[in-house]
C-alpha distance (Angstrom), angle and dihedral (degrees) to the residues before:
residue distance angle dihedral
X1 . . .
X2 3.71 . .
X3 4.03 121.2 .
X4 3.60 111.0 -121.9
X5 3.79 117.8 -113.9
X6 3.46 129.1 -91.5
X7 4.03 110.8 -97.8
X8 3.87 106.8 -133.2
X9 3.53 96.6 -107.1
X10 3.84 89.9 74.5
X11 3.41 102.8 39.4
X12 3.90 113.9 129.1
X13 4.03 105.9 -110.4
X14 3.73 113.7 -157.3
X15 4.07 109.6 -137.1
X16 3.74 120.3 -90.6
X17 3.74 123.5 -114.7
X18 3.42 93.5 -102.5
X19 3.94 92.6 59.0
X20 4.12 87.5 48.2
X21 3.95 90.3 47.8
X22 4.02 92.3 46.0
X23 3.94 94.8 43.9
X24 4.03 84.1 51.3
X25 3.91 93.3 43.7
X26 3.62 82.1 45.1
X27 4.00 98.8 52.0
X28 3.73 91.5 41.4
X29 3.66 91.9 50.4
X30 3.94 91.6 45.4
X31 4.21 97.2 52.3
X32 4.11 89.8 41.5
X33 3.83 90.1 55.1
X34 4.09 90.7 45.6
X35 4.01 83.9 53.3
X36 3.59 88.7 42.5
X37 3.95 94.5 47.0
X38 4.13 86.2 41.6
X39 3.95 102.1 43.8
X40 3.30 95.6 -124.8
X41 3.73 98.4 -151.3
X42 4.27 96.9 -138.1
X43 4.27 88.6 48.0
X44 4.03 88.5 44.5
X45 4.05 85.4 50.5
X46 3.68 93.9 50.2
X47 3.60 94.2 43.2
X48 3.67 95.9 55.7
X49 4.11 93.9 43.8
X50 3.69 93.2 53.9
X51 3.73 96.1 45.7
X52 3.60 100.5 41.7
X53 4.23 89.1 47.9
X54 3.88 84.1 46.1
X55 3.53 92.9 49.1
X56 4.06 104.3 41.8
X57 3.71 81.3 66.6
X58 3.30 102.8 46.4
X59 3.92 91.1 55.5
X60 3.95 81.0 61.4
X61 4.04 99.7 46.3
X62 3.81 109.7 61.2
X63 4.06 91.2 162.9
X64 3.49 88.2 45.4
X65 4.02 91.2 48.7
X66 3.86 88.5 39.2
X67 4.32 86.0 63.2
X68 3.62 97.1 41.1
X69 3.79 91.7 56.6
X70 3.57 93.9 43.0
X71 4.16 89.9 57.3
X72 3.66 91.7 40.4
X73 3.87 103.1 47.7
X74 3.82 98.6 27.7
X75 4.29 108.3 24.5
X76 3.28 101.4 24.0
X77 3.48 101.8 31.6
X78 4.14 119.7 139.5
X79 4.18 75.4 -125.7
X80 3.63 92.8 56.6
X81 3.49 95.6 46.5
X82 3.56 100.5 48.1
X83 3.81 88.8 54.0
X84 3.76 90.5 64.3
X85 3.25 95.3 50.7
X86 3.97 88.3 45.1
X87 4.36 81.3 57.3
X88 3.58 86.8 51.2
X89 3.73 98.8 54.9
X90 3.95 94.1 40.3
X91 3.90 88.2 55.6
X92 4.37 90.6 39.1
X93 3.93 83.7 53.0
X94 3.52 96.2 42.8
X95 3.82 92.2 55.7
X96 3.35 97.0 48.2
X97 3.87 102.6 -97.6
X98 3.42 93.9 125.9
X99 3.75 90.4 163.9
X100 3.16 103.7 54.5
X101 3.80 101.1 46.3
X102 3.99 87.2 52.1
X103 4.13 89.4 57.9
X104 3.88 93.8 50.7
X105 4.05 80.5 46.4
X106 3.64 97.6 55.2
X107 3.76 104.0 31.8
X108 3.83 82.8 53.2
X109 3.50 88.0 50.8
X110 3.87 92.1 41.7
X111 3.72 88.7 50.7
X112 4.23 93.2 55.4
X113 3.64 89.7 46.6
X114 3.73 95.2 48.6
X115 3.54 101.7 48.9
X116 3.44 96.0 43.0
X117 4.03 89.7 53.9
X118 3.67 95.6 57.4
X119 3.43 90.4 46.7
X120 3.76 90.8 62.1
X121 4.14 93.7 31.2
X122 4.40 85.2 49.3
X123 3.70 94.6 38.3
X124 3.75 85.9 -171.5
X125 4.38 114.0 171.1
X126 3.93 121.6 -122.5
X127 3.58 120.0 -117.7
X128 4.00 104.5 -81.2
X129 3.69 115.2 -153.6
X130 3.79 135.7 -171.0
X131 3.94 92.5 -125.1
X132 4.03 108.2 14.7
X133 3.42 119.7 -171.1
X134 3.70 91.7 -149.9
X135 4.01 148.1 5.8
X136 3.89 144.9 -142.6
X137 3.61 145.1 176.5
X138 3.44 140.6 -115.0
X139 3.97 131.3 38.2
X140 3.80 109.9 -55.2
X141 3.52 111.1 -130.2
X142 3.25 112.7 118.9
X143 4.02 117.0 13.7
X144 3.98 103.4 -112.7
X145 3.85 82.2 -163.9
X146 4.16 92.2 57.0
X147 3.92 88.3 40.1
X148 3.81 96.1 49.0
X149 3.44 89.9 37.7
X150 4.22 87.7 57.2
X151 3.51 92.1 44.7
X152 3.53 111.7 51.0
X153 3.90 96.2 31.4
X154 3.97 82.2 49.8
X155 3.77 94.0 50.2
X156 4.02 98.3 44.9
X157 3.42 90.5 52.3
X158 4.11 93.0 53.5
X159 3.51 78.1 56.6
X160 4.00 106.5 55.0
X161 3.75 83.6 40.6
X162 3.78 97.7 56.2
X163 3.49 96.4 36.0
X164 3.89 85.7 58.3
X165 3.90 101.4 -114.3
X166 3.71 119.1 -174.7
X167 3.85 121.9 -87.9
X168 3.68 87.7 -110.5
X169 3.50 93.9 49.5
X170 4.01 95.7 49.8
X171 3.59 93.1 45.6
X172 3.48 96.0 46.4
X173 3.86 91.0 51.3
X174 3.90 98.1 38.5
X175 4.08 77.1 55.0
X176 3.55 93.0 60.3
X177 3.37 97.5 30.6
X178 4.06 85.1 63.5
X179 3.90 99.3 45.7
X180 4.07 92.0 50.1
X181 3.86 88.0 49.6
X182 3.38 97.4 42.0
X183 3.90 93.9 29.6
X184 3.99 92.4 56.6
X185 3.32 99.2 46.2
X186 4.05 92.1 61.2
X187 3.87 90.4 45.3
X188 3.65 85.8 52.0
X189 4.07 84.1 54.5
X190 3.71 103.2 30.1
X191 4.03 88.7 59.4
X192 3.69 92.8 45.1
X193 3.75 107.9 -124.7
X194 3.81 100.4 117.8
X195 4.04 133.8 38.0
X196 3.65 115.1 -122.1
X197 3.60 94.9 -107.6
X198 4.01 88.8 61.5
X199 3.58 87.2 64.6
X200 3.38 98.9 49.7
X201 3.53 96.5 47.2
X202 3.81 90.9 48.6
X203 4.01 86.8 51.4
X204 3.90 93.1 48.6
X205 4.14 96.8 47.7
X206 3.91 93.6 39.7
X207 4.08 85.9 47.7
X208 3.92 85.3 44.5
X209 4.14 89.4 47.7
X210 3.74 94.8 50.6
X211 4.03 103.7 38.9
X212 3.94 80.5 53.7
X213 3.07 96.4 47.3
X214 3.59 109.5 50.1
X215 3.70 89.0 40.9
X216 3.81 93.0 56.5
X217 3.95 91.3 55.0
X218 4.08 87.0 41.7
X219 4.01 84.7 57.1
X220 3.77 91.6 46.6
X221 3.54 95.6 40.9
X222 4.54 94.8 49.2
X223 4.46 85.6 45.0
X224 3.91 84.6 48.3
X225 3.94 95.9 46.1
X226 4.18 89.6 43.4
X227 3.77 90.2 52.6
X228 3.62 88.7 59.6
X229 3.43 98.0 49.3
């Protein structure tokens, strides 16, 4: 006697690749705070040689400094970046998608709130030097520039891509997309106000925030569509 098949609704889904690439943002993220938290002695090391390399040259570029804080406290700014988003959601709500603009709401929201909780929870000091060439506030582990960068970069681009953008279009922003991420994270370095592991960790939880995310409201949105069929 033959078993009868499995209706749809209980059919064993493997997870996306946006759960995979947030669960390995999200590992990644985890063991480089625990060295963070710990001193590891060879991340401390590493830390220190990169900045102080970064920074000896620095002292001796004042144009050079004069761009990178430009891009990081005007075009890259966490500021900047949350007013796109903030565009995004007035013209999702204004269309209807209610749903969508109240996820790129709250995961920005989630991703200030986060940040800014490790911060205080990690309590980790900013590179102090003799003659900086530039300052900030707040504990420095991890970068709220590189994470807010991650995350709203990460989510506008879920959006041209489900909303079926051109080519063009996608390339053109995943293009962008890449040099602000990439491009604020080394201002963030070059000007001596983070380690390089605060980027990094910034990167990896924003990249963790957004691939979980968008894949949550991508699971909603498939059960919602199935129940209406």
């Amino acid at each position: 006697m033959h078993s009868p098949p499995l209706s749809p609704a209980r059919h064993i889904r493997s997870p996306s690749p946006a759960v995979w690439a947030g669960a390995v943002c999200g590992a990644l993220a985890m063991l480089l705070l625990v060295l963070t938290v710990v001193r590891w002695s060879p991340l401390m090391r590493l830390d220190r040689a990169i900045a102080e390399a970064l920074h000896r040259r620095a002292v001796t570029e004042p144009g050079l400094v004069h761009v990178n804080r430009v891009l990081t406290d005007w075009v890259w700014d966490p500021w900047t970046m949350r007013a796109l988003i903030a565009v995004a959601v007035v013209v999702l709500w204004r269309r209807g998608a209610r749903g969508l603009a109240a996820l790129l709401g709250v995961t920005t929201l989630v991703s200030s709130l986060l940040q800014q909780g490790i911060k205080a929870a990690v309590g980790r000091e900013r590179p102090r030097w003799p003659d900086p060439v530039d300052s900030a506030h707040y504990a420095a582990f991890p970068s709220g520039h590189a994470m807010t960068a991650v995350v709203s970069c990460g989510l506008l681009l879920w959006l041209l891509y489900r909303y079926g953008a051109r080519p063009w279009l996608r390339r053109t922003a995943l293009a962008a997309a890449g040099v602000s991420v990439l491009g604020v994270g080394l201002t963030r370095l070059y000007l001596g106000v983070h380690w390089p592991s605060d980027v990094l960790g910034g990167w990896l939880l924003g990249g963790a925030l957004a691939a979980f995310a968008t894949a949550g409201y991508d699971h909603y949105d498939a059960r919602r569509r199935g129940d209406r069929d």
